[in-house]
N, C-alpha and C positions, 0 to 999 in steps of 0.2 A: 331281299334284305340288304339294304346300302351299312356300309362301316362307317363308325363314329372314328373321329381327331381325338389325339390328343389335346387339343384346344375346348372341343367342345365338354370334352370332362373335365376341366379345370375350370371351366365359365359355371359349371355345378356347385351350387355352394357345399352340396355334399364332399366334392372332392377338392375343393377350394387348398386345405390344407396337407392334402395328400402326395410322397414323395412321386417325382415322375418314373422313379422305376417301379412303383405299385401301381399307378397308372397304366404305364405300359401292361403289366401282368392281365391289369382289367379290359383293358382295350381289345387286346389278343381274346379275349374269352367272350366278348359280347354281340352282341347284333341289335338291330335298331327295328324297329315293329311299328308301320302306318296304321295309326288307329283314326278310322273317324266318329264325325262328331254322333254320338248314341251308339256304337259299336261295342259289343261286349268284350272286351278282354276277357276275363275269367269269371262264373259265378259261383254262386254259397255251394257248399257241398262238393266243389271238385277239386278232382288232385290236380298240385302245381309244382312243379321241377323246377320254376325259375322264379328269380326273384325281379322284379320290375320297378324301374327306375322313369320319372318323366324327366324327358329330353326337353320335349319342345311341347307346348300347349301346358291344356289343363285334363284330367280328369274327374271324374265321381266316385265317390266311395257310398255303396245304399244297398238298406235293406230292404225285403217285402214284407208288409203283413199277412197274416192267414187270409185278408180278403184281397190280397195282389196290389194293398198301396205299399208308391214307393216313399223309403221315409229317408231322405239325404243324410248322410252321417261326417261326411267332408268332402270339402274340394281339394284335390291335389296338384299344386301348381311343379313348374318347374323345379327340378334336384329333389323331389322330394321321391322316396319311396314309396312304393303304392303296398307293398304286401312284405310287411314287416314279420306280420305273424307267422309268416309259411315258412322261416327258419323251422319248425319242425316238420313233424309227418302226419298232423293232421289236415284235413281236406281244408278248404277256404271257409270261412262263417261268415262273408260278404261277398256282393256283386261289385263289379270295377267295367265301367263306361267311358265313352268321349266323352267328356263334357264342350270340346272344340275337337276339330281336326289335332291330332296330335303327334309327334314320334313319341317311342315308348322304348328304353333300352331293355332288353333281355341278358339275364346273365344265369348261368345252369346256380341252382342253390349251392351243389357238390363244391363247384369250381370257386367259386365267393366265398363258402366256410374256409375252404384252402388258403386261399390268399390271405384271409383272416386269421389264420392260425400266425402266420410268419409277418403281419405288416400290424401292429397293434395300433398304431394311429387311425387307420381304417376302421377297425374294431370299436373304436372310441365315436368317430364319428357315426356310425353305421348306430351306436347304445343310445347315440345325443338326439337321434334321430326318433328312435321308437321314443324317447322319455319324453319329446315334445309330442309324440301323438296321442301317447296316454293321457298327460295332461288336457287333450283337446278333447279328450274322449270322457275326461271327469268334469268337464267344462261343462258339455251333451247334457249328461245326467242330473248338475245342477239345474240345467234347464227344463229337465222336467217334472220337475217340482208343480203344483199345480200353483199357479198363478195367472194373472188375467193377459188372453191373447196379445193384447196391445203392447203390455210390457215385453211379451216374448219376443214379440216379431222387433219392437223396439233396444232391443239385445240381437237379435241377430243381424240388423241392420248395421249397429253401432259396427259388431264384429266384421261384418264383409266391407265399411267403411278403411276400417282401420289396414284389413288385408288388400284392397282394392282401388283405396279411396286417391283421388285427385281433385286439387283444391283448385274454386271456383270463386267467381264473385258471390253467387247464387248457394255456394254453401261446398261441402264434400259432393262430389260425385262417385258412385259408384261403378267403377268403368269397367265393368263385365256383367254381360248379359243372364240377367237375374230378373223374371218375370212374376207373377203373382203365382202361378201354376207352380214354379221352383221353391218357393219362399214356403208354398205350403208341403213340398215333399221335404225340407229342409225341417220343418218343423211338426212334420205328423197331423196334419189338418188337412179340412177341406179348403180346397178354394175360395171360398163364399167366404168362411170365416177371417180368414186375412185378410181378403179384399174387405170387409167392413174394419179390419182393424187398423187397416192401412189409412182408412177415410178416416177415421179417428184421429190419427197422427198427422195428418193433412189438413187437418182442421184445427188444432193448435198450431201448427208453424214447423214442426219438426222433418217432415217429410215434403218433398216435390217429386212428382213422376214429368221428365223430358225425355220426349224423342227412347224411348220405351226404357229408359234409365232412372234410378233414384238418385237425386241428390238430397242428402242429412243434414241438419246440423246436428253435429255430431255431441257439441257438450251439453246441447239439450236433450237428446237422446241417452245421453250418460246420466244424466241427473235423474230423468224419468224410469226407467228400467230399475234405477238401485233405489230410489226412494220406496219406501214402504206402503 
């Protein structure tokens, strides 16, 4: 396990506004975890003593169904907390993957509530943090509302545009590796069915597949999704 900089935790937007003597506290208490890409970090139902932080890459946040599909719930990029929930002493209720080659910081749960107790700016970021993933997590739910595949997937494109996107003559590109296989664990389907829903939106003008990428237009993909 190699140690993380004080550098590299301030390039965190988590710790972006955090003093360097709470910094330091954090530094002294962590270690750094090579995760690759499809490697399980943690899954549903286990105990976790630490709380996990992405350094560097991305990961997966997913559950299974009773019949072993997986249903993507989020991608977790850099500074972002991977295991918000396990502040208490229940087991895990999600799996956590590579989604890339990744580092992963480690930090003991005990050790971070401490610090939390005496650095409250920490505590603030660490609440800002869960409140955007609940939010992403009420987003989910909206989405499954039953409505017609084309418009889902046409919402979840928009969204991984927006998180992902780089602007093109040809439109948004979505510059992370996001396959039709992903798009349907992302959304609780089969394969078949997005790939027909995908040629749908390819067929109006809204979608292009390059060089195994999407590129959107994205404010025709917004107008489509919310329209009635």
């Amino acid at each position: 396990m190699s140690q993380v900089t004080l550098k590299q935790l301030k390039d965190l937007s988590l710790f972006e506004c955090i003093e360097d003597k709470t910094l330091n506290l954090i530094k002294e208490s962590i270690s750094i975890n090579k995760l690759k890409k499809s490697q399980i970090l943690f899954s549903e139902r286990q105990n976790i003593d630490y709380i996990y932080i992405v350094l560097e890459g991305k990961v997966t946040m997913y559950k299974l169904s009773e019949k072993g599909r997986k249903r993507v719930v989020y991608i977790l990029n850099k500074g972002e907390i991977i295991n918000n929930a396990n502040f208490d002493e229940y087991t895990s209720s999600i799996n956590c993957e590579g989604f890339e080659d990744s580092e992963i910081i480690g930090i003991s749960k005990i050790e971070l509530l401490n610090i939390m107790k005496v650095h409250f700016k920490l505590t603030e970021m660490i609440l800002c943090s869960t409140s955007k993933k609940i939010r992403r997590l009420y987003r989910q739910i909206k989405n499954t509302i039953p409505i017609k595949m084309d418009k889902r997937v046409a919402a979840k494109l928009w969204k991984l545009s927006k998180d992902y996107g780089v602007e093109t003559q040809e439109g948004t590109l979505i510059d992370v590796k996001i396959n039709v296989t992903y798009l349907a664990d992302m959304l609780g389907s089969s394969r078949e069915t997005i790939s027909r829903a995908i040629k749908e939106l390819q067929i109006v003008g809204m979608v292009k597949i390059k060089n195994r990428k999407f590129i959107v237009n994205r404010e025709k993909l917004n107008e489509y999704f919310k329209s009635v």
